[in-house]
KOLBAKOL-739071 format. One record per residue (C-alpha): residue number from 1; x, y, z. Coordinates in steps of 0.25 Angstrom, whole numbers. Layout:
<zavexs>
NUM,X,Y,Z .
...
</zavexs>
This chain:
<zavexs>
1,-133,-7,119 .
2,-140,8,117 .
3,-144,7,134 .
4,-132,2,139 .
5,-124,13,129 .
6,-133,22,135 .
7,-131,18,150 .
8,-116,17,148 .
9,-115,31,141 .
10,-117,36,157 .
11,-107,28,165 .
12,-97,35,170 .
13,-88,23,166 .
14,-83,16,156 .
15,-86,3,152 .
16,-79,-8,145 .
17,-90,-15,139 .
18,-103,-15,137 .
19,-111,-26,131 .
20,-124,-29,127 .
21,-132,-40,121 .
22,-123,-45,108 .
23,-127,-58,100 .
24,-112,-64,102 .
25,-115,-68,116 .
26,-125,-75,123 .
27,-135,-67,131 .
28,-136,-66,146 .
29,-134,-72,157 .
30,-123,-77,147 .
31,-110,-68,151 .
32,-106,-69,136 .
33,-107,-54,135 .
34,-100,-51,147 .
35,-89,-59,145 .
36,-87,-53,131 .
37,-88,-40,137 .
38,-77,-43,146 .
39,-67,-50,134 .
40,-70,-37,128 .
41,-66,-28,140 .
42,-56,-35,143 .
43,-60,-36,158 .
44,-63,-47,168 .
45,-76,-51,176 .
46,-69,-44,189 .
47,-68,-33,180 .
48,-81,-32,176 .
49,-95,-29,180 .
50,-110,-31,172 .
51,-121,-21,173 .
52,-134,-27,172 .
53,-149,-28,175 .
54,-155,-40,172 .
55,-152,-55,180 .
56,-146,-62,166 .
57,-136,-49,168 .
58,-131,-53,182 .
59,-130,-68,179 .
60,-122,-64,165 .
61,-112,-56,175 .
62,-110,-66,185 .
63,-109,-76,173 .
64,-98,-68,168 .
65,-92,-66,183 .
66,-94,-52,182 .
67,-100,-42,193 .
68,-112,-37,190 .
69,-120,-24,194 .
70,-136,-24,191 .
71,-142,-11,184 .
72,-154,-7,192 .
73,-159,1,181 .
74,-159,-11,171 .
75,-173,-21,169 .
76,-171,-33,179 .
77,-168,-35,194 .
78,-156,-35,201 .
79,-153,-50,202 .
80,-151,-54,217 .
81,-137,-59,216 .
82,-134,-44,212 .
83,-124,-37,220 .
84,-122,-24,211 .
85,-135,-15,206 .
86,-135,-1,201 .
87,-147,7,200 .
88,-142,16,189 .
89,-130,15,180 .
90,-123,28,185 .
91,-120,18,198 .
92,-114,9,189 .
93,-98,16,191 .
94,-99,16,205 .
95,-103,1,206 .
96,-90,-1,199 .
97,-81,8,205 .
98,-77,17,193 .
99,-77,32,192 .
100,-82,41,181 .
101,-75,37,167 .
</zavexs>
């Protein structure tokens, strides 16, 4: 939770939730976190994107029926499939057509 706080801390966005590895839900590519995540937020799959980096991360998404953008600047490849990358996270706003917050 302390990298992705650290990573969040310098969009210029909000976001309405952020989740990390929790024992309650089985790990990926099971979409268990992102599903909550959604409940929580209130928020459809159309209305939501996953940032990820890692090949378990895109399958969780498309599990979930969410878009998913890969994080270039994470530890795995970008899985073939992959429409959406973003070599830093200050592209991420852009990619999902918001402004400053």
């Amino acid at each position: 939770r302390l990298r992705s706080s650290s990573i969040i801390a310098h969009l210029p966005v909000e976001l309405a939730q952020v989740q990390t590895p929790d024992p309650r839900y089985r790990g990926k590519p099971a979409p268990d976190h992102l599903l909550a995540a959604m409940a929580e937020a209130s928020t459809d799959p159309d209305q939501t994107v996953f940032v990820g980096d890692m090949d378990v991360d895109f399958e969780a998404a498309s599990r979930a029926h969410i878009d998913y953008v890969h994080a270039a600047w994470g530890y795995g490849k970008r899985p073939k499939e992959c429409e959406l990358s973003a070599q830093h996270f200050s592209q991420l706003p852009a990619l999902f057509g918001v402004g400053p917050r």
